[in-house]
TIKOLDREN-9174 format. One line per field, with one value per atom (N, C-alpha, C, O, CB): residue number from 1; atom name; residue in one letter; x, z, y; chain. Coordinates in steps of 0.02 Angstrom, whole numbers. Glycine has a CB too. Layout:
N
i c(NUM | ...);
at c(CA | ...);
aa c(A | ...);
xx c(X | ...);
zz c(Z | ...);
yy c(Y | ...);
ch c(A | ...);
***
This chain:
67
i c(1 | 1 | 1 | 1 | 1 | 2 | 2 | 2 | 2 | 2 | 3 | 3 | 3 | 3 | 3 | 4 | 4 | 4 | 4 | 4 | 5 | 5 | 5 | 5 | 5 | 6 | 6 | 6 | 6 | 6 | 7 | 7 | 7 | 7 | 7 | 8 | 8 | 8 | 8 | 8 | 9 | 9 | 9 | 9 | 9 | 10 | 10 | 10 | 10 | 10 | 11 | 11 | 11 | 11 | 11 | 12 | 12 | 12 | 12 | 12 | 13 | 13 | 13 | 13 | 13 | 14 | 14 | 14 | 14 | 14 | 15 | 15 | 15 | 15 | 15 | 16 | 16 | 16 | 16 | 16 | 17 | 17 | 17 | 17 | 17 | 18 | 18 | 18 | 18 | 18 | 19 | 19 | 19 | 19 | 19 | 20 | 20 | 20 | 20 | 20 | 21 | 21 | 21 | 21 | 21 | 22 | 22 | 22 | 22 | 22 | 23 | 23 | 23 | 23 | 23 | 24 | 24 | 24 | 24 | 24 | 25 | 25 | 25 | 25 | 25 | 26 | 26 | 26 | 26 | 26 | 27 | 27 | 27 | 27 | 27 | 28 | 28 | 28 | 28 | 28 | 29 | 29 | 29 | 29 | 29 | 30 | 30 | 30 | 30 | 30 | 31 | 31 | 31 | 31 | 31 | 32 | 32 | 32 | 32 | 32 | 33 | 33 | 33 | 33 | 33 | 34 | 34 | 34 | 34 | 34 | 35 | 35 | 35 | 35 | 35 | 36 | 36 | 36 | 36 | 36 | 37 | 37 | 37 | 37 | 37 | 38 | 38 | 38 | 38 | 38 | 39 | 39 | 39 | 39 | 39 | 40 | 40 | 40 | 40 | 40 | 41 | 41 | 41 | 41 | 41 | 42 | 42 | 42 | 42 | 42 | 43 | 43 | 43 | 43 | 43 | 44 | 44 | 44 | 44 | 44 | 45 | 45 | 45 | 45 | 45 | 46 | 46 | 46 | 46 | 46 | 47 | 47 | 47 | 47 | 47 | 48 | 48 | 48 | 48 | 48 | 49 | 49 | 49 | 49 | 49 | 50 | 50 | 50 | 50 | 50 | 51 | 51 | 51 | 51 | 51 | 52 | 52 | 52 | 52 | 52 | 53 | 53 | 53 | 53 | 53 | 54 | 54 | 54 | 54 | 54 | 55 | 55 | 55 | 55 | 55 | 56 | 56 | 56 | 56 | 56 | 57 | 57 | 57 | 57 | 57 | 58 | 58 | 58 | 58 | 58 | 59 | 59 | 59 | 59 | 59 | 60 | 60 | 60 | 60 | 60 | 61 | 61 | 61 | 61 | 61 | 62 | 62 | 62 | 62 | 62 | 63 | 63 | 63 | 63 | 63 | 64 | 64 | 64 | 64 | 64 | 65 | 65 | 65 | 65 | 65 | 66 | 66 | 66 | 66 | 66 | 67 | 67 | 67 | 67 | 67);
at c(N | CA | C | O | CB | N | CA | C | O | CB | N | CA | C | O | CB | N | CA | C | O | CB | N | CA | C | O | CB | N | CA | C | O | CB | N | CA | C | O | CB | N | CA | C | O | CB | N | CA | C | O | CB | N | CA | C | O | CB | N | CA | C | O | CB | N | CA | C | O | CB | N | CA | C | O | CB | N | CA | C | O | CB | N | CA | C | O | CB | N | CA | C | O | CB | N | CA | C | O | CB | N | CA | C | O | CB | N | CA | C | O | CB | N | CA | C | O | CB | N | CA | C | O | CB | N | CA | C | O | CB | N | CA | C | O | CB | N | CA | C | O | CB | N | CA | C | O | CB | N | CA | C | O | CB | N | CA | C | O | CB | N | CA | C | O | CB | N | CA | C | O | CB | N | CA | C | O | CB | N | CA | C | O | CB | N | CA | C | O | CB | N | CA | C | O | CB | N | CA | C | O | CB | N | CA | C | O | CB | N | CA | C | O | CB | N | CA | C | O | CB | N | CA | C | O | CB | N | CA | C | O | CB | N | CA | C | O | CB | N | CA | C | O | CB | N | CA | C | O | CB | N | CA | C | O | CB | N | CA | C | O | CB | N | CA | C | O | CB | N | CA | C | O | CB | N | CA | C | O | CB | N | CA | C | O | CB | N | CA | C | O | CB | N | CA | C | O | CB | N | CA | C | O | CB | N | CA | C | O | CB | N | CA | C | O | CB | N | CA | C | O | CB | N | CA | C | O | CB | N | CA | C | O | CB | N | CA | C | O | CB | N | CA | C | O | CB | N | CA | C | O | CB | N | CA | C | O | CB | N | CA | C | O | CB | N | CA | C | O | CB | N | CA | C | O | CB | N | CA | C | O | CB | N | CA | C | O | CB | N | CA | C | O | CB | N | CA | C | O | CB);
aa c(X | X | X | X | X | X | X | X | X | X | X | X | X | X | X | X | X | X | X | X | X | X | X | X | X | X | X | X | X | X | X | X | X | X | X | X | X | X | X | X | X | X | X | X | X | X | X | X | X | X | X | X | X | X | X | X | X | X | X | X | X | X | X | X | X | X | X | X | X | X | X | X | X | X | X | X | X | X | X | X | X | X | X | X | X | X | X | X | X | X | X | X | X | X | X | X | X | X | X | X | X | X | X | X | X | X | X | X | X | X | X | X | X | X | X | X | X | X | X | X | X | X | X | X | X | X | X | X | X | X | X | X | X | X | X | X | X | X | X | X | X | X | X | X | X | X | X | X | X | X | X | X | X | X | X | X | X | X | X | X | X | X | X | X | X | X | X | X | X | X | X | X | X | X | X | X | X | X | X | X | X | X | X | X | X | X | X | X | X | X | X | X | X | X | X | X | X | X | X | X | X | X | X | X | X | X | X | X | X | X | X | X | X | X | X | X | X | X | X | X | X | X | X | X | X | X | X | X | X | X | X | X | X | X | X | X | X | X | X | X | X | X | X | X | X | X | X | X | X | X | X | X | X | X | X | X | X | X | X | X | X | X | X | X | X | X | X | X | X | X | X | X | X | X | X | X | X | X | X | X | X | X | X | X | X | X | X | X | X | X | X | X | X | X | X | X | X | X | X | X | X | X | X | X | X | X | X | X | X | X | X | X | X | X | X | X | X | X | X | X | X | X | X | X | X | X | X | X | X | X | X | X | X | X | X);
xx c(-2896 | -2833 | -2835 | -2849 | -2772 | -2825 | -2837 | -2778 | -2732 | -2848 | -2779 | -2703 | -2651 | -2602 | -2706 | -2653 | -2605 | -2582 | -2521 | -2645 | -2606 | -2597 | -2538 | -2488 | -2678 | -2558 | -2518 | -2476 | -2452 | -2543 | -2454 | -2388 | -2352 | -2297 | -2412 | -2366 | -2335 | -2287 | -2229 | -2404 | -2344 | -2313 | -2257 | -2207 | -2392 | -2279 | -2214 | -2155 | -2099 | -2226 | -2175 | -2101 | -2061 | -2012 | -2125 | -2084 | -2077 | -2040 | -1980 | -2140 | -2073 | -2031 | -1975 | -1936 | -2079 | -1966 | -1912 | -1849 | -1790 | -1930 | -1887 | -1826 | -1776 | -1716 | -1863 | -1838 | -1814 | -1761 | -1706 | -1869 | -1774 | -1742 | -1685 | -1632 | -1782 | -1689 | -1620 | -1559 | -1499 | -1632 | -1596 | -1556 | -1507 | -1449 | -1593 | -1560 | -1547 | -1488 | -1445 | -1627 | -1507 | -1449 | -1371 | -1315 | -1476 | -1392 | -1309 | -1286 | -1251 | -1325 | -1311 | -1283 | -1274 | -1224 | -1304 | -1288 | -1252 | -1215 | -1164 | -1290 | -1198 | -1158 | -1074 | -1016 | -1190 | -1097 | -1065 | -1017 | -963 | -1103 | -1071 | -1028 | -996 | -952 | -1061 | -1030 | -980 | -915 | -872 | -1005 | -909 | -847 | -803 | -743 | -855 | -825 | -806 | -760 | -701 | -912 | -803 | -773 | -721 | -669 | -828 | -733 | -675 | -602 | -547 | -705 | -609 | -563 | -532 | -471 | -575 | -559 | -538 | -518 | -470 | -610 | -539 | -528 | -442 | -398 | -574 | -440 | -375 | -353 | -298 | -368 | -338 | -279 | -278 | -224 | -294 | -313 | -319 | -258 | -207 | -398 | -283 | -241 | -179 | -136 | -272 | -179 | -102 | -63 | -4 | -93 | -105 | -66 | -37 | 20 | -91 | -114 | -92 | -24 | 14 | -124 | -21 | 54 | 123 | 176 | 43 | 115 | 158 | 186 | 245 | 137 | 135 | 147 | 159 | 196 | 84 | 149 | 160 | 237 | 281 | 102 | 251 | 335 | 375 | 418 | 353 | 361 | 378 | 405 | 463 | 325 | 350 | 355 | 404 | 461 | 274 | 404 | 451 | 516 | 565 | 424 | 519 | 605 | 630 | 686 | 623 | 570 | 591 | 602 | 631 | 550 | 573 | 596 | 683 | 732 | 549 | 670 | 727 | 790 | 838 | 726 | 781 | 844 | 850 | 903 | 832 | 804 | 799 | 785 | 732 | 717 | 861 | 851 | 853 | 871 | 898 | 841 | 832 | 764 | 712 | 819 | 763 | 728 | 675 | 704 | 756 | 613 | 554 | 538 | 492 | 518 | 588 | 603 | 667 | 685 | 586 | 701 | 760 | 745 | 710 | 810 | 781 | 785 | 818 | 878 | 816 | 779 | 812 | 891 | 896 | 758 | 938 | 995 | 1000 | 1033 | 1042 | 960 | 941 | 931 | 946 | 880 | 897 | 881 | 945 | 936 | 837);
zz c(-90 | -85 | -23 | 31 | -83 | -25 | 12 | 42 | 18 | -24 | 121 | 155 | 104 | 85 | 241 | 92 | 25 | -27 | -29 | -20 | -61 | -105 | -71 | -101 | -114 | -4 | 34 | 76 | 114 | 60 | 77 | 111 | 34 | 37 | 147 | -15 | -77 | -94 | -111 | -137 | -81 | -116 | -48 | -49 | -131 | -1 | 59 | 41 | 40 | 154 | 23 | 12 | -43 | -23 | -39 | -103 | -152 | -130 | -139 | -189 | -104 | -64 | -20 | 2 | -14 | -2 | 46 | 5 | 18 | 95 | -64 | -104 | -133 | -140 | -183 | -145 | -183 | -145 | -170 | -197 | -84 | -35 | -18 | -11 | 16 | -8 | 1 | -51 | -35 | 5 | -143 | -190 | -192 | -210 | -237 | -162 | -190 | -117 | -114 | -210 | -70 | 12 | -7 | 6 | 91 | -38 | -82 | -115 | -85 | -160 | -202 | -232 | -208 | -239 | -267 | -151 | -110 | -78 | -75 | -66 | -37 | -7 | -61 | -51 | 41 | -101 | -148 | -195 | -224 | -168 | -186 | -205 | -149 | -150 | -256 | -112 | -52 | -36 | -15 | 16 | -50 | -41 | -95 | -89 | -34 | -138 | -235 | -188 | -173 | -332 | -177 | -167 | -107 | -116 | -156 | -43 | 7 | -42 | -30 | 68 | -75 | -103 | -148 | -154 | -121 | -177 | -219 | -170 | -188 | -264 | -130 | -64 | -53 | -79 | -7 | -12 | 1 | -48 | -22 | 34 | -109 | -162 | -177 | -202 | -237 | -170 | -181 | -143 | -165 | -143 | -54 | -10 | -2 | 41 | 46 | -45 | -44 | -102 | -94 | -51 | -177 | -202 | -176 | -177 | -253 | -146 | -98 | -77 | -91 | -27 | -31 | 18 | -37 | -26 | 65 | -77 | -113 | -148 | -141 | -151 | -188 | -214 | -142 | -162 | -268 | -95 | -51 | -35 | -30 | 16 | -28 | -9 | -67 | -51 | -20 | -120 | -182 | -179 | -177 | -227 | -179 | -174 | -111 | -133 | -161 | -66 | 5 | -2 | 23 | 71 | -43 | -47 | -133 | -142 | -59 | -184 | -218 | -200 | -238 | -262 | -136 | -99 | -73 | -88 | -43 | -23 | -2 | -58 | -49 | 33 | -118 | -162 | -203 | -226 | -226 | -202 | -268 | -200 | -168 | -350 | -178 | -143 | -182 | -152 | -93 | -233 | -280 | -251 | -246 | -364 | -234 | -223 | -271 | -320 | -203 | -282 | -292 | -342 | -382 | -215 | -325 | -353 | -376 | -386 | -315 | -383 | -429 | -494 | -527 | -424 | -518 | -608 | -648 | -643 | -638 | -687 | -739 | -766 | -770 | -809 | -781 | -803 | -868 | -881 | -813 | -893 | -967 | -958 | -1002 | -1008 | -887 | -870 | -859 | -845 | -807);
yy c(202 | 167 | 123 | 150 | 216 | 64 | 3 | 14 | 47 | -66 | -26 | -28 | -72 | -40 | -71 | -108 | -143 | -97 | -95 | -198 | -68 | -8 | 50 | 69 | 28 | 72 | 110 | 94 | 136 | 140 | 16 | -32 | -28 | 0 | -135 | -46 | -54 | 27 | 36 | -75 | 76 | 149 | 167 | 204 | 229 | 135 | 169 | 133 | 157 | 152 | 64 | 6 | 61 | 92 | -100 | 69 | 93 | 167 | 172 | 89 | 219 | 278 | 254 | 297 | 320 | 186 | 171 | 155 | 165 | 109 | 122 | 87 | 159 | 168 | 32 | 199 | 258 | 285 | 294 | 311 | 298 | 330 | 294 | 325 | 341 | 226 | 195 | 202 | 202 | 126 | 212 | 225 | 286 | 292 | 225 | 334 | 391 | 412 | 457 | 442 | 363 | 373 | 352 | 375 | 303 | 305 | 251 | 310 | 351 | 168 | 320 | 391 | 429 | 449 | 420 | 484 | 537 | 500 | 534 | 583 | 430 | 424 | 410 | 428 | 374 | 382 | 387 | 446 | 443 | 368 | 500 | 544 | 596 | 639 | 575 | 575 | 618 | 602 | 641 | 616 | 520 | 486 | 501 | 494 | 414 | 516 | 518 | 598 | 600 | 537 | 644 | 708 | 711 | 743 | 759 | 678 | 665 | 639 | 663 | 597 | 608 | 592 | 630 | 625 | 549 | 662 | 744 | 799 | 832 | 781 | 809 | 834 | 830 | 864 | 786 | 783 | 754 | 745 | 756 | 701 | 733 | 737 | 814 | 831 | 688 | 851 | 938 | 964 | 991 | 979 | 944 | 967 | 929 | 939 | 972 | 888 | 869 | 904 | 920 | 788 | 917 | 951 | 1024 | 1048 | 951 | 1052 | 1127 | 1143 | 1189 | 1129 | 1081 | 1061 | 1055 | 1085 | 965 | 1026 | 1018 | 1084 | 1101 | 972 | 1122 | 1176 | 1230 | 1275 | 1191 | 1237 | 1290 | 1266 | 1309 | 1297 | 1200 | 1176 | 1219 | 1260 | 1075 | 1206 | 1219 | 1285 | 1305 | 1211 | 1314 | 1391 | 1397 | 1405 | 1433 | 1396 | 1407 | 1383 | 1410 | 1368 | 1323 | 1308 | 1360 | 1383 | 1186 | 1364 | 1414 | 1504 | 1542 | 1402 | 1524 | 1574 | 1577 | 1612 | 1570 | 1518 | 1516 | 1524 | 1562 | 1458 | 1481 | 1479 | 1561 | 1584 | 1407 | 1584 | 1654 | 1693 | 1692 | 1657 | 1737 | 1795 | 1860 | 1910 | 1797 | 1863 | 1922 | 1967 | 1935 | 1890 | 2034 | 2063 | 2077 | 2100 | 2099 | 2075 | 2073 | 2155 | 2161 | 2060 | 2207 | 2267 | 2287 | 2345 | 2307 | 2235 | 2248 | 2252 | 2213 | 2201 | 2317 | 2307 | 2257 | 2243 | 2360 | 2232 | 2182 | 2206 | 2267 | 2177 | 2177 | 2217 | 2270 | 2320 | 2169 | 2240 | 2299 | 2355 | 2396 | 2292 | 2378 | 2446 | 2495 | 2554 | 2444);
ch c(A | A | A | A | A | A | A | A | A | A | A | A | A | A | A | A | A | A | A | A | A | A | A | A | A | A | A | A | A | A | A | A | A | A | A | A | A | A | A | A | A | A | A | A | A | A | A | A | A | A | A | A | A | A | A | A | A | A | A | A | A | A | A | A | A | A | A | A | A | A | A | A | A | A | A | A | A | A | A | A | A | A | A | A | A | A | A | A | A | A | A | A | A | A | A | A | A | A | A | A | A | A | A | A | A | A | A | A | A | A | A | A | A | A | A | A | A | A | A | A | A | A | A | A | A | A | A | A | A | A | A | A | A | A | A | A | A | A | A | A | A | A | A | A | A | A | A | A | A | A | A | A | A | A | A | A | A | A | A | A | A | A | A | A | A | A | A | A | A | A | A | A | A | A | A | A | A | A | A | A | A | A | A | A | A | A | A | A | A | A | A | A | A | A | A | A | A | A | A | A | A | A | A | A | A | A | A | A | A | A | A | A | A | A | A | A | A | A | A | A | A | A | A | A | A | A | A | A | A | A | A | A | A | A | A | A | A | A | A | A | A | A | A | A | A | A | A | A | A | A | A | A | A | A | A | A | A | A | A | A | A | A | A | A | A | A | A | A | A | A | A | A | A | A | A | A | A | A | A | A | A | A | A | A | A | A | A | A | A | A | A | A | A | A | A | A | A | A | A | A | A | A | A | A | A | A | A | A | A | A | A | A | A | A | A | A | A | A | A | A | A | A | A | A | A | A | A | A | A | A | A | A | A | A | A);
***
């Protein structure tokens, strides 16, 4: 393998490598963004739950009235 032959196969490992740097960067950004809409639903549903506490002071071991 001639030095030309082995400038060509490194270019070629560089291109690869630059592709394959974009697609993970890509999907890492893809997932930050799933991320943060996650933890915003989190927030939302934990508010949820806390102002549905506050309104329903019914104890957790009370019998249904049928009993």
């Amino acid at each position: 393998m001639d030095s030309e032959e082995r400038f060509v196969n490194i270019e070629l490992k560089l291109v690869h490598q630059e592709d394959l740097v974009e697609a993970l960067n890509q999907r890492v950004y893809e997932q930050q963004k799933q991320i943060d809409m996650l933890e915003d639903l989190v927030r939302a549903l934990a508010e949820r739950v806390r102002t549905s506490s506050l309104t329903n002071q019914t104890p957790l071991n009370e019998r249904p009235p049928h009993y």
